[in-house]
C-alpha positions in Angstrom: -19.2 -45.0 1.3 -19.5 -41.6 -0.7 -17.9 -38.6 0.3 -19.2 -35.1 0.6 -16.8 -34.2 -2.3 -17.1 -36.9 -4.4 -15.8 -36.3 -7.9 -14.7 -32.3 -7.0 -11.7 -30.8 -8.0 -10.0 -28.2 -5.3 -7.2 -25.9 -5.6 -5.9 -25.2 -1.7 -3.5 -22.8 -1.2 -1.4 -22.4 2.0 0.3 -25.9 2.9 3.6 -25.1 4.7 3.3 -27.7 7.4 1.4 -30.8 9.0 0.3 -28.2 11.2 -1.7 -26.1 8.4 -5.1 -25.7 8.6 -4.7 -25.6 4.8 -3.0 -29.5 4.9 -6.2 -30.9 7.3 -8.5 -29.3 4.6 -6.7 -31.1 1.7 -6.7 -34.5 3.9 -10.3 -33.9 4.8 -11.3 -33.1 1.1 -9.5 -36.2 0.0 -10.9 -38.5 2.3 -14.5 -37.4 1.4 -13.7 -38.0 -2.1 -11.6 -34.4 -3.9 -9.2 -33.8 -6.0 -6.8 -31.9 -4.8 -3.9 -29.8 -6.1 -1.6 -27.6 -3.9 0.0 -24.4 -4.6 2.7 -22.8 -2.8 5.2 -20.2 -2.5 8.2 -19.3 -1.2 9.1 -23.1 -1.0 7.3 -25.5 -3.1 10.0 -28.1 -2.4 8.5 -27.8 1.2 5.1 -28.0 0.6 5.6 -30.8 -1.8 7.4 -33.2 1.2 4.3 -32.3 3.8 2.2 -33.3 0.4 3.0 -37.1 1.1 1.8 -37.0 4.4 -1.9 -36.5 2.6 -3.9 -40.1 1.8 -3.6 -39.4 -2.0 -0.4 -38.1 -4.1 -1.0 -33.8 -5.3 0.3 -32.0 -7.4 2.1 -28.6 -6.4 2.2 -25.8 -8.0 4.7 -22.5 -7.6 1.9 -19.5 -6.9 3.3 -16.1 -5.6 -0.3 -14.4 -5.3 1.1 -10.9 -5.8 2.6 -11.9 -8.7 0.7 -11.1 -11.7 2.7 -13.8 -13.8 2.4 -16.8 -11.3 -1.9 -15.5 -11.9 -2.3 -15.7 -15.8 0.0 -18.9 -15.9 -2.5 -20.7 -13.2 -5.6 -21.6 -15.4 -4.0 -23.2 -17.5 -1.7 -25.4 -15.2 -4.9 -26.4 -13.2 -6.9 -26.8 -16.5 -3.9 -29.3 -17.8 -3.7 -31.1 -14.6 -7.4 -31.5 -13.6 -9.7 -30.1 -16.4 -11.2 -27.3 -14.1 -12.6 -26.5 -10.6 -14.8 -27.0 -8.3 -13.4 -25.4 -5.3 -10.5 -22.8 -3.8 -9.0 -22.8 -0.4 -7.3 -19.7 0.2 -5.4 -19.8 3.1 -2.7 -17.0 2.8 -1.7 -14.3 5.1 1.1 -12.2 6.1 2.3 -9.3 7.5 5.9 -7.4 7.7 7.2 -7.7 11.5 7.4 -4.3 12.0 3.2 -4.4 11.3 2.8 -6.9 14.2 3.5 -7.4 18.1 2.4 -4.2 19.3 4.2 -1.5 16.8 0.8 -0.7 15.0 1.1 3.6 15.9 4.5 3.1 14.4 4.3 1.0 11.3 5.0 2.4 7.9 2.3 2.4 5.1 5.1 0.7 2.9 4.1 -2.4 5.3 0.6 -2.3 6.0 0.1 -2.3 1.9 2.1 -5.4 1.7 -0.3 -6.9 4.5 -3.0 -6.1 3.0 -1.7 -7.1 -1.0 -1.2 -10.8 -0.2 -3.6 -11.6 3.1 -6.8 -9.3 1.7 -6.7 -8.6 -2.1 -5.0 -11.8 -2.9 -8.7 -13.6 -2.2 -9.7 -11.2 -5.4 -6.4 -12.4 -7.5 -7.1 -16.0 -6.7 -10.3 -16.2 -7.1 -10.6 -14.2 -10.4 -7.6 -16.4 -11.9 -9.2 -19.6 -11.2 -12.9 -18.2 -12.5 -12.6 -19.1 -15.6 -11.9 -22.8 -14.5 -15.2 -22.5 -12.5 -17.5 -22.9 -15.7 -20.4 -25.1 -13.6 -19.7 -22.9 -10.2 -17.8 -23.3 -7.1 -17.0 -22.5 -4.2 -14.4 -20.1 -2.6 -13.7 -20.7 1.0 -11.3 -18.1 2.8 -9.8 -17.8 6.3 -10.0 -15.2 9.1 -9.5 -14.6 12.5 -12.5 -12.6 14.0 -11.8 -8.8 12.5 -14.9 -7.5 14.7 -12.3 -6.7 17.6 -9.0 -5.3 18.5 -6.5 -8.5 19.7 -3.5 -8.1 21.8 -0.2 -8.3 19.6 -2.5 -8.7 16.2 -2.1 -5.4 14.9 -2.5 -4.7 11.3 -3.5 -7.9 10.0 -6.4 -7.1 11.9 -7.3 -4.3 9.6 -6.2 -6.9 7.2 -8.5 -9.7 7.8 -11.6 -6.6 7.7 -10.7 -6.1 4.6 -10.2 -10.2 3.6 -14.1 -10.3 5.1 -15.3 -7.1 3.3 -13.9 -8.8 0.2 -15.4 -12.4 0.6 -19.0 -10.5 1.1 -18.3 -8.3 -2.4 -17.3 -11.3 -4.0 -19.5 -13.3 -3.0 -22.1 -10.0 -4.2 -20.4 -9.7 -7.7 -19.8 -13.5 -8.9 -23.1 -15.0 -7.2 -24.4 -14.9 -11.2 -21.9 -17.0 -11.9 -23.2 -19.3 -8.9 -19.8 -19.1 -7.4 -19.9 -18.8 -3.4 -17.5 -17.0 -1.7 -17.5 -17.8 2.0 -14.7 -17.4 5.4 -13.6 -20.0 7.9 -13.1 -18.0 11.4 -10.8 -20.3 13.1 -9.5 -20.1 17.0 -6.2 -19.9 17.5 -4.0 -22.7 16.1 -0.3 -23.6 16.5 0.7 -22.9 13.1 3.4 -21.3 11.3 1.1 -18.4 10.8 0.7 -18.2 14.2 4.2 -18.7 15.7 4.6 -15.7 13.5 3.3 -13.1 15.5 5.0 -11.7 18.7 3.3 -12.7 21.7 0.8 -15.0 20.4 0.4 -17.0 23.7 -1.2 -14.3 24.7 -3.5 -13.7 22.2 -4.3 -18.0 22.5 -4.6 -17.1 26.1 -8.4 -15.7 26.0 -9.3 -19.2 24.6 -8.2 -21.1 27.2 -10.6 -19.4 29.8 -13.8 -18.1 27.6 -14.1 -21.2 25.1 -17.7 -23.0 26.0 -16.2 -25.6 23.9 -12.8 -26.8 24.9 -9.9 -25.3 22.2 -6.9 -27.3 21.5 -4.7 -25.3 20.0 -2.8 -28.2 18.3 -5.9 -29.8 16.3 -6.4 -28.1 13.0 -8.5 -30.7 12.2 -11.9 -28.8 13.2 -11.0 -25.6 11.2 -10.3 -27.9 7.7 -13.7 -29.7 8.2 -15.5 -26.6 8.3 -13.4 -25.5 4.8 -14.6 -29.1 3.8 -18.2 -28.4 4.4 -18.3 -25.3 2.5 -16.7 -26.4 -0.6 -19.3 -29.3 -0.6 -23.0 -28.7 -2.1 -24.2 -28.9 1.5 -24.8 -24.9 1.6 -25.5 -24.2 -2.2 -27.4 -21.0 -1.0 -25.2 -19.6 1.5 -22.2 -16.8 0.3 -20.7 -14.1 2.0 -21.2 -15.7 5.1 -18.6 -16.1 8.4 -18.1 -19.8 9.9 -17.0 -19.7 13.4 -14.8 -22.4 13.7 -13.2 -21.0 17.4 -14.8 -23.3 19.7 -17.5 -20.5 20.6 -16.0 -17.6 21.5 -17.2 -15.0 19.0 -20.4 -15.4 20.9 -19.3 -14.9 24.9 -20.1 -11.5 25.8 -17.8 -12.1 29.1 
């Protein structure tokens, strides 16, 4: 049976653990019929041994996305490895401490910039490094965590993921001639590195467990790399700057 995918080539960013939404999107793309290569960064080593947990071997690449190096150096690595692209995952986000559980009055610019360099401009780096790859179009899928409100311990990589959104849409504006979409995942909470991250996230995962209409398990990623999936497939060749609620329905409660 074909796969969604079949015969695509996808760069995913962001594979740290089993736990990754970025690892169930490379086993999802995979199964429905990708090629996938990894990149990673502090630890390649690391992404490489949760790499053999996926169906298929992949390749993985060193990428620090706020290093302008590890960018030029990329196209050519991917074009080498897989001829060119299809599709990019990015699925990279962080934030100093001191810009997270509850210190937002008191954190210093120095720390919101470095929030905002690798979880909100780096979609542009990414993107614009693996263009050239994209000769036929693609597909850019990003991921966010609703930035329309205010969340308890979230702080400034909620300003962060506004500006991650407000990029996809001028992305998705400026490179729709190329017919490259540019498109977010907005994922529930999830058990994931990320998440164990920030101070007091049990009480930001919390709000899901009472005003889900669907019911959220917080240890299935699974949900959150299908919907990557779908978007990187030509199931929505029309659709760009556009947010996915992956969250089991809770962008939508009003109480």
């Amino acid at each position: 049976m074909s796969g969604i995918l079949d015969g695509k080539k996808i760069l995913i960013t962001g594979v740290l653990m089993e736990s990754s939404i970025a690892f169930h999107a490379a086993k999802v793309a995979q199964e429905q019929g990708a090629e996938v290569i990894l990149t990673a960064f502090p630890r390649p080593t690391l992404t490489e041994r949760i790499a053999k947990k996926l169906p298929k071997p992949a390749k993985v690449i060193e990428l620090d996305v706020t290093n302008q190096e590890h960018l030029d150096r990329l196209a050519g690595i991917v074009k080498e490895e897989l001829g060119g692209l299809d599709g990019v995952v990015h699925s990279i986000g962080f934030a100093p401490q001191d810009a997270l559980g509850g210190n937002f009055l008191n954190t210093p610019f120095e720390s919101v910039a470095t929030a905002m360099h690798v979880s909100a401009f780096s979609l542009k780096s990414l993107t614009m490094a693996c263009r050239p790859l994209m000769s036929d179009g693609g597909s850019v899928v990003g991921l966010t965590f609703d930035a329309q409100f205010a969340w308890p311990q979230y702080d400034w990589m909620g300003p962060a993921k506004a500006a991650l959104e407000a990029t996809s849409r001028y992305l998705g504006r400026d490179l729709g001639k190329d017919n490259i979409r540019c498109n977010l995942i907005s994922a529930g909470p999830l058990a994931s590195m990320a998440a164990k991250s920030i101070p007091g996230f049990t009480e930001l995962a919390d709000v899901w467990n009472t005003r889900s209409p669907l019911a959220w398990d917080m240890a299935d990623p699974e949900p959150a790399g299908r919907g990557i999936v779908a978007l990187l497939s030509d199931f929505f060749p029309k659709t760009t700057g556009e947010i996915i609620h992956v969250d089991g329905g809770v962008h939508m409660m009003g109480a």
